[in-house]
Every structure is written in structure tokens, then in C-alpha cells.
N, C-alpha and C positions, 0 to 999 in steps of 0.2 A: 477642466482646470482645477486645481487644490485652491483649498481653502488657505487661508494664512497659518492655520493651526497646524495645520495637514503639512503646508512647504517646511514652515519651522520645525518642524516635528522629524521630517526626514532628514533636513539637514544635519541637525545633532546629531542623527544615527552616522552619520557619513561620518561626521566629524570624528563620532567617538571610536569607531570600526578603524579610520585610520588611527589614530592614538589607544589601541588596543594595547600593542606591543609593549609601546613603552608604560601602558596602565600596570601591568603583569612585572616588570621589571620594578615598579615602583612598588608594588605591593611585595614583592620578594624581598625589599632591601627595607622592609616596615619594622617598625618597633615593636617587641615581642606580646604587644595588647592589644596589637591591633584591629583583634575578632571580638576580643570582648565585648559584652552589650553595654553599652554606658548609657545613663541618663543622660537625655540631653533635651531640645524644644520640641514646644507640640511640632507632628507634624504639616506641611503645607497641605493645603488644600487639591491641589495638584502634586503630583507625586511624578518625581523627574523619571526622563525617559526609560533606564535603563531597570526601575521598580517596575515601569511599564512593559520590559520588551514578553514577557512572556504572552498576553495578551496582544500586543502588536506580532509575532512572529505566529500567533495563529491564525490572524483575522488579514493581517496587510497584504496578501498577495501571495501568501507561501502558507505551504500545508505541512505542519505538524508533525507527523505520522508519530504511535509508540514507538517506533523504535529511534526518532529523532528525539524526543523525549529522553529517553534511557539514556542516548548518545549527552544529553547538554547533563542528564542527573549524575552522571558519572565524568563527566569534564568538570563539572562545578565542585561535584566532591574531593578529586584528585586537586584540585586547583585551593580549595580549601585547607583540607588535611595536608597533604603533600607541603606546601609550602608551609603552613603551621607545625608540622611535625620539623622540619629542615629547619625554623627558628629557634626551636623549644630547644629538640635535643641539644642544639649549642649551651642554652643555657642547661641542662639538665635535666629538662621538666620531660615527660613521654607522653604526646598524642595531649596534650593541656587542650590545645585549639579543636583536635576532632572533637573532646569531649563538650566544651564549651558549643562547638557550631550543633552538634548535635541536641544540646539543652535550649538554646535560643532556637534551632528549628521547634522543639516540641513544645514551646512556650511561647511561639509565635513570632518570636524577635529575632531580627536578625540586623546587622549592623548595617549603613552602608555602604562600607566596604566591600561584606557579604556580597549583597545585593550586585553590589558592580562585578565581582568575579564572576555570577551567575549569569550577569547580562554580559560578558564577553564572551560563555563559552557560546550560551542559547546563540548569540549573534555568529560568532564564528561556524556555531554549526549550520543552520539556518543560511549563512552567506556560501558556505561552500555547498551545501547541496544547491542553491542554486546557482551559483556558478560553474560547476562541475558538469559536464554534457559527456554520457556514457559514449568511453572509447575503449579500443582493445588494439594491441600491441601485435604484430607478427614478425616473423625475421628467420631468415636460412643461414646467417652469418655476416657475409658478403654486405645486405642491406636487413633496413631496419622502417619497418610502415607501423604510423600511428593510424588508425581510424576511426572514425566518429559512426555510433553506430545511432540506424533509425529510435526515434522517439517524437512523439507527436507535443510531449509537455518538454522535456529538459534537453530535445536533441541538440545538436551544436546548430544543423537546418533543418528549419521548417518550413521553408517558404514552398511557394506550389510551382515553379518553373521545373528543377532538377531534380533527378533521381533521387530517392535519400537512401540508395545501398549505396556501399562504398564510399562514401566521403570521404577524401582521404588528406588527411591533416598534417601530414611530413613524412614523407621519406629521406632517410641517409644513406648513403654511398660513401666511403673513401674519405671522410668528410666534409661531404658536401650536402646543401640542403636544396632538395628540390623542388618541393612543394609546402614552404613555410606558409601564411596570411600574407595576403598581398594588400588585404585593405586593414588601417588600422580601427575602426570600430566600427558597425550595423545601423543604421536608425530608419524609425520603422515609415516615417515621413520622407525619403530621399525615393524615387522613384526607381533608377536604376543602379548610378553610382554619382558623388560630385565629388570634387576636388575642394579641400579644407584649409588652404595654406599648404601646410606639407603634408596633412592626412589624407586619405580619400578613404571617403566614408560610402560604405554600400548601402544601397537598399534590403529588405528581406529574402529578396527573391533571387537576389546578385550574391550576398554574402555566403560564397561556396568557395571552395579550395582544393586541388587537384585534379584529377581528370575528371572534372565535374558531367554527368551525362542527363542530354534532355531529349526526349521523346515530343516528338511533335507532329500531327497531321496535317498540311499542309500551314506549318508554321502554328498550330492550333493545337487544342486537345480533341478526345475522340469526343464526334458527338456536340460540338460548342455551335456550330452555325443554324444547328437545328434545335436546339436547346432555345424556351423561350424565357422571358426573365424567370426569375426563382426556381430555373429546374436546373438540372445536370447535366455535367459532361465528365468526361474522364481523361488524368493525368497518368500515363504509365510510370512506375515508382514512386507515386504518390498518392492518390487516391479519387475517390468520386470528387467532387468540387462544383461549388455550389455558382448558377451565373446567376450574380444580381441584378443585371439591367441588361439593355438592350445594345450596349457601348462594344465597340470592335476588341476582341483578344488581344490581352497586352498582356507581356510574358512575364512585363515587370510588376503588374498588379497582385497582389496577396488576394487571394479566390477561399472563401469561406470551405473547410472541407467538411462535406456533407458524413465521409461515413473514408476514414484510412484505410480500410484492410485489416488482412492479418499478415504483422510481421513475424518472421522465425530467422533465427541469427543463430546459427553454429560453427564454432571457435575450435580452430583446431593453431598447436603451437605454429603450422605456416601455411593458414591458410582460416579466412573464413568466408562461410554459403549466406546470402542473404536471398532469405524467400516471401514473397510478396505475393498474396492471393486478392484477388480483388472481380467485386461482381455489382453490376448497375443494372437493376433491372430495368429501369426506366429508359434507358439505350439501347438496353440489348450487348453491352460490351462487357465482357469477363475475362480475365485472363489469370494466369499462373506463369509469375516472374521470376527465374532465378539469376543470380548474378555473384559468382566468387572471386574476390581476389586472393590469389597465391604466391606463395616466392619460395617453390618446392625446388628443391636440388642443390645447389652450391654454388652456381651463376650471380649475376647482381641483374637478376629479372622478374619482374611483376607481369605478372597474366590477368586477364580481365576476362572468363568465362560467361556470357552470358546463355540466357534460354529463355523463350517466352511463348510460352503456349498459349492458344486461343480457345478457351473454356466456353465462350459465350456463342449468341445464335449469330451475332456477323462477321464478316470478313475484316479484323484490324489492316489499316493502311496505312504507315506511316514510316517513319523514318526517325533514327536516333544520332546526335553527334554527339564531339568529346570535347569538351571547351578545352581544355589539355591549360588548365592555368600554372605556367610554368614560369616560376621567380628561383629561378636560379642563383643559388645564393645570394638572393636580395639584390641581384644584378638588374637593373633597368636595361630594356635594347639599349644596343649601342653596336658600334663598329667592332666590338668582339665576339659578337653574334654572326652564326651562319645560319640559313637555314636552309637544306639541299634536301631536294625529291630526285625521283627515277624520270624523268618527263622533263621537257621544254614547257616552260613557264611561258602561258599567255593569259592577257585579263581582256575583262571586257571592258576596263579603265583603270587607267596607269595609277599607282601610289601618288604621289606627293615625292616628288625626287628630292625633296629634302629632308625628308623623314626613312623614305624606304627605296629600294631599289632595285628591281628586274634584272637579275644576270645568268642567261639560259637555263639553266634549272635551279639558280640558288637568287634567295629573295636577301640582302644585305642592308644593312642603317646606316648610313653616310655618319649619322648622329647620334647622342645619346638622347633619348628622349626624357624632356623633362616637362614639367608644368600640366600644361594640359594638351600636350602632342597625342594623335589619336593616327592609329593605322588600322586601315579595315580594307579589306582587297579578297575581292573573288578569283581563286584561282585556277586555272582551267590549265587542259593542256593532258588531262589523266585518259587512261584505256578505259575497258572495260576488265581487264584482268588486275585480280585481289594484289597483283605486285606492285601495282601503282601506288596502293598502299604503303611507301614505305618513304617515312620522314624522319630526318634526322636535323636536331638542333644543337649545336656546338657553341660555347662561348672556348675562344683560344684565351682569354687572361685568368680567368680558374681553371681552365684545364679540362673541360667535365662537356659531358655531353649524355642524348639520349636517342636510342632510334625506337619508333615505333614503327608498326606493320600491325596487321590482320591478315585476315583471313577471308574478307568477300573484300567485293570492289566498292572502291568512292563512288557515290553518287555527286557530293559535294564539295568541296573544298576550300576554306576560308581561312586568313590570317586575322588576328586582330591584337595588335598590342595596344599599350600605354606605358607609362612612367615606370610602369611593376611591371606586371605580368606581359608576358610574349607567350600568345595563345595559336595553336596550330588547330581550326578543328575541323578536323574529316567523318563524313555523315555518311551512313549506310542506307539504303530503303529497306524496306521488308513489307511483303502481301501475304499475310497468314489469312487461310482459310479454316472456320471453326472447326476444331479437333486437330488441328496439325501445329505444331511446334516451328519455330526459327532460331538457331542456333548462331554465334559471331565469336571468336574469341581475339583479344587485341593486347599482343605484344610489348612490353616495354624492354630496353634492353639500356643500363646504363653501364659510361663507361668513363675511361679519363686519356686525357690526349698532354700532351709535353703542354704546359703553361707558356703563356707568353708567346707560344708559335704564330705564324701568319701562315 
């Protein structure tokens, strides 16, 4: 817990981070003295926050670096001068305040004014690097994919349940959004997800977005049931992972990562490779992961290529699905939603016929789900041949739909909606034996249908 000094201390930053804007607009529209060093009272003994931030943005939780330095000495300057110069010239005078801020630097004094310019860039710069989680842009025309690329400090996820290649943070179509945030903020204290009034807030481990993909050995990672406390087991697309007690694999738990790998991420205008090399000695499990998403050609289609070789001395056994979190333009299920397979739909137990609905190969919402309505349903009824593989989701009130397919056969197949997201997710197995590779690639294909149709 903070200290009283520590709460109060934060709060004014907050405070003043929001009232930045209008700090800058107020200092723009200042009286042409307003740098100058004037005599005025001794100073307090405590020195208010924004004297303080250069010292706070290095020590509070955020690191520094030269070149964020350079970046806040050259925003303070421009922010300085720039507007000194923009006052003076009106009256006549040229560069009066650079030369002034620059005598008060070398003479130790600077105004409070000063000071406060300097403490909104440092803060501004400081606030956007850590808000900012490295992403890259691709597009063939037709569509347009944001994604969030891995990072162990500033990724968008971290958590140890999902893949972290591919993240895929919004695709556009036609204007439509198909993969916006379905939750509106993370906390690191929420287990999986709850319902907040109108928010729902995810856990670390949940807060993903798009065809989010997780690797799991019988629901586990490689290596956990053997694993005794304080040793390791292994997360595909994520890394080694530390088990701390002897407590049963919960997916929604944050797992200490012992050692990530190496990531490699190459960016081409439509397409990028994400490669993940990872080795546990202490298991015995290694492998070499690739995984690209592309949207080569002229289509409005995303491809998910994977590859996963088995470097290590055993035999990987496991199996991967596609949570497919799909918030169709911010659309909640509802009766506008379809959702149609190649196969006769049977479960091992019926939905909730007031929330979901069973009709020969297509699953429908009587309702719009809202509150805290939950659909989760095993669906059965698939072959063994890779065309079963092929699901398609339609809302007829936007117009907009999406089919996917692969390339091997469902071993699994699951629905699970909520208030947001309507998730479809179809699971592959794979038995690689060490030195041999597994190969899957999975289809997106969007498209748009007459509005308003039934």
C-alpha cells in the first residue's frame, strides 16, 4: 500500500497530466515577462511536484533512457523558445525569452513557469512511452490490420495464457470494425473477467483481442504436472514459466516467466513473420515457432500461417485453439447474429434457449445479450476431414460477416459469448516428434451482405 505522501504525490500528477492542455494554452496566451527571473520568496522547503518530476520519472516506475532525455530537452526547449519567440516577435523584440531561458539556465534560475513547461513535456514524454505498446500496421487495400507486437516490458500482453505473436488489435473492412477491445480496462487483481456496471474489466491473462491463440497440453502447459513447486514448465508463444506452488493450472493465473525466449518480428508492407525460439532444459522441451499474419493480394483476407518445430529431446503433445474474439462493430449477440457450420449441430447439453439456440447447423440468439448473460456450449457434430473446418458468422443489421476455414481437421469445438464479444473457437491437436515440424494455416475471409436482410 502507499504511503499518504506517495497517494498525494500521484494524485497531483494525475491531476496536472489532465490539465496539461489547458496549462500550454495558458502559457501561450502569458504576458510578454512571463520567463523572466523575478525576485520573489525564499523557496519552500518542499519543492512542488512538477520541480520534482525529473527525479520522479526516473526513479517511479519508468526508465529514463538518453534518448527520452533528449526527447523531454528538446520539447522543453521548443516549448520555451517557440512560444517566447511567437510573443516577442509581436512586440518586436527577437528570440528576448530564448536568450533570457538560456541565462537563467546558466545562472541556475529558472522561473516557475519555466519549470512547469519542463514538467509537462518530461511528463508527456514519460506518459506516452508508457502508454504506447509497440504495434505495426499492414493492409493490401481492401482491409487494414493493426497489431500489437511481442514485448516482455511495454507489450500491449503480457500475460502467460496466449500466444503473444499476432495480437491483433483491429481490422477494417468496408467500414466495418472487427476486432475493436471488447473489455474496457485490465486489472491485475480480476482473475479472469468481471462485469463493472457497464465496463467489464479483464484479468491479465484474459485482456487479449482478436483471434487470440493458446497452446495447451491437456488444458495445461508442457511439462506443469511434473513440474514441482519453484520449477518449470513451458507455455508455447510465451515462454518457460515459473510454478510456484503445488495449486492445480489455472489459465487465468499470471505464472512468473522464468526466461521468454527469443523474439524476431519481420515487417513487410503485407505481411508480418513472428519467430519465437524457446529451450527448457530442465523439461527437456524446445521448440522453433513461427507464425505470420498476411493480407497478400487484393481480397479482403487475413491468413494465419503457422509452423512449429520440435528442437527439443521430447515428443510435444498438445493442441492449440483460436478464441476468435469477435466484436463486430461493437455489436453484442443478438438476433442479428448467425452462426452457420458445414455439419448437423449436436451438444452434449443444450444452451439456455433463452440466450442461444440449436437450429441444424446454425447456432442463433433469441436475445441480445446483456448484463451478465454467458453462453458457452460444446459443439459436436464435426468429421474428421479439414472442411468441417469452416465457420461463418453474419450479423444481417451491419451487413458484415466473416468465414473462416483451415487446413487440418477440428479436434474441438466451442462457442462462447457475452455482452461483447461472440467467440467461435476451433482447436487443432498436433504430435510432433523431436526434429520434425507441424504446419496449420487458418483462413479469414470477410465480406458484406445487404443490411437489414433476414
Amino acid at each position: 500500500m502507499n504511503s499518504p505522501d506517495q497517494t498525494r504525490e500521484a494524485g497531483t500528477r494525475r491531476d496536472f497530466l489532465k490539465k496539461a492542455g489547458l496549462t500550454t494554452t495558458v502559457l501561450a496566451a502569458a504576458e510578454p515577462g512571463w520567463l523572466a527571473a523575478k525576485p520573489g520568496p525564499a523557496p519552500a522547503a518542499k519543492l512542488p511536484w512538477y520541480r520534482r518530476t525529473l527525479r520522479w520519472g526516473q526513479t517511479r516506475g519508468f526508465s529514463v533512457t538518453a534518448v527520452d532525455k533528449m526527447v523531454v530537452r528538446n520539447l522543453a526547449s521548443a516549448a520555451v523558445c517557440g512560444i517566447g519567440r511567437m510573443k516577442y516577435r509581436r512586440a518586436g523584440v527577437k528570440d528576448r525569452v530564448c536568450l533570457r531561458g538560456r541565462g537563467a539556465q546558466r545562472s541556475g534560475r529558472m522561473t516557475n513557469t519555466a519549470w512547469k513547461v519542463l514538467g509537462v513535456a518530461l511528463a508527456a514524454s514519460v506518459w506516452a512511452s508508457a502508454a504506447s505498446p509497440p504495434e505495426a500496421e499492414i493492409t493490401n487495400g481492401p482491409i487494414r490490420l493493426r497489431l500489437y507486437l511481442p514485448d516482455a516490458k511495454t507489450g500491449f500482453y503480457r500475460g502467460t495464457r496466449f500466444d503473444w505473436a499476432g495480437v491483433l488489435g483491429g481490422l477494417q473492412y468496408a467500414g466495418h470494425s472487427y476486432y475493436p477491445q471488447w473489455f474496457q480496462r485490465s486489472d491485475p487483481s480480476v482473475h479472469d473477467f468481471i462485469d463493472d456496471g457497464a465496463d467489464i474489466v479483464a484479468g491479465p491473462c484474459t485482456a487479449i483481442t482478436g483471434p487470440a491463440e493458446e497452446f495447451g497440453a491437456n488444458g495445461k502447459g508442457l511439462g506443469f504436472d511434473e513440474a514441482r513447486a519453484g520449477g518449470t514448465f513451458v507455455k508455447i508463444g510465451v515462454g518457460v514459466l515459473r510454478k510456484p506452488d503445488d495449486h492445480n493450472y489455472d489459465p487465468f493465473r499470471l505464472y512468473p516467466i522464468a526466461d521468454g525466449g527469443r523474439w524476431t518480428v519481420t515487417r513487410r508492407p503485407d505481411s508480418i513473420e513472428f519467430r519465437h525460439e524457446l529451450a527448457d532444459p530442465a523439461t527437456g522441451y524446445a521448440y522453433e515457432y513461427r507464425k505470420t499474419v498476411s493480407v497478400a493480394g487484393d481480397k479482403p483476407r487475413m491468413v494465419l500461417d503457422h509452423g512449429l518445430r520440435n528442437t527439443g529431446k521430447r515428443v510435444i503433445q498438445t493442441s492449440v485453439y483460436n478464441h476468435n474474439f469477435l466484436y463486430l462493430d461493437r455489436q453484442a449477440p443478438s438476433p442479428d447474429f448467425l452462426l452457420t457450420v458445414p455439419f448437423k449441430i449436436s451438444t452434449s447439453q443444450p444452451p439456455d434457449g433463452r440466450l442461444a439456440e440449436v437450429r441444424g447447423n446454425q447456432i442463433a440468439f433469441p436475445k441480445t445479450l446483456t448484463g451478465e448473460d454467458r453462453v458457452y456450449l460444446d459443439i459436436q457434430g464435426f468429421g474428421a476431414d479439414p472442411k468441417d473446418y469452416d465457420l461463418r458468422i453474419e450479423n444481417r443489421n451491419v451487413g458484415a460477416g466473416v468465414r473462416i476455414t483451415a487446413d487440418r481437421p477440428l479436434s474441438r469445438l466451442a462457442l462462447w459469448a457475452i455482452r461483447a464479444p461472440l467467440a467461435i473457437e476451433p482447436f487443432i491437436d498436433m504430435n510432433i516428434e523431436p526434429g520434425a515440424e507441424f504446419t496449420w494455416r487458418i483462413k479469414y475471409e470477410f465480406y458484406t451482405i445487404p443490411a437489414g436482410g433476414k
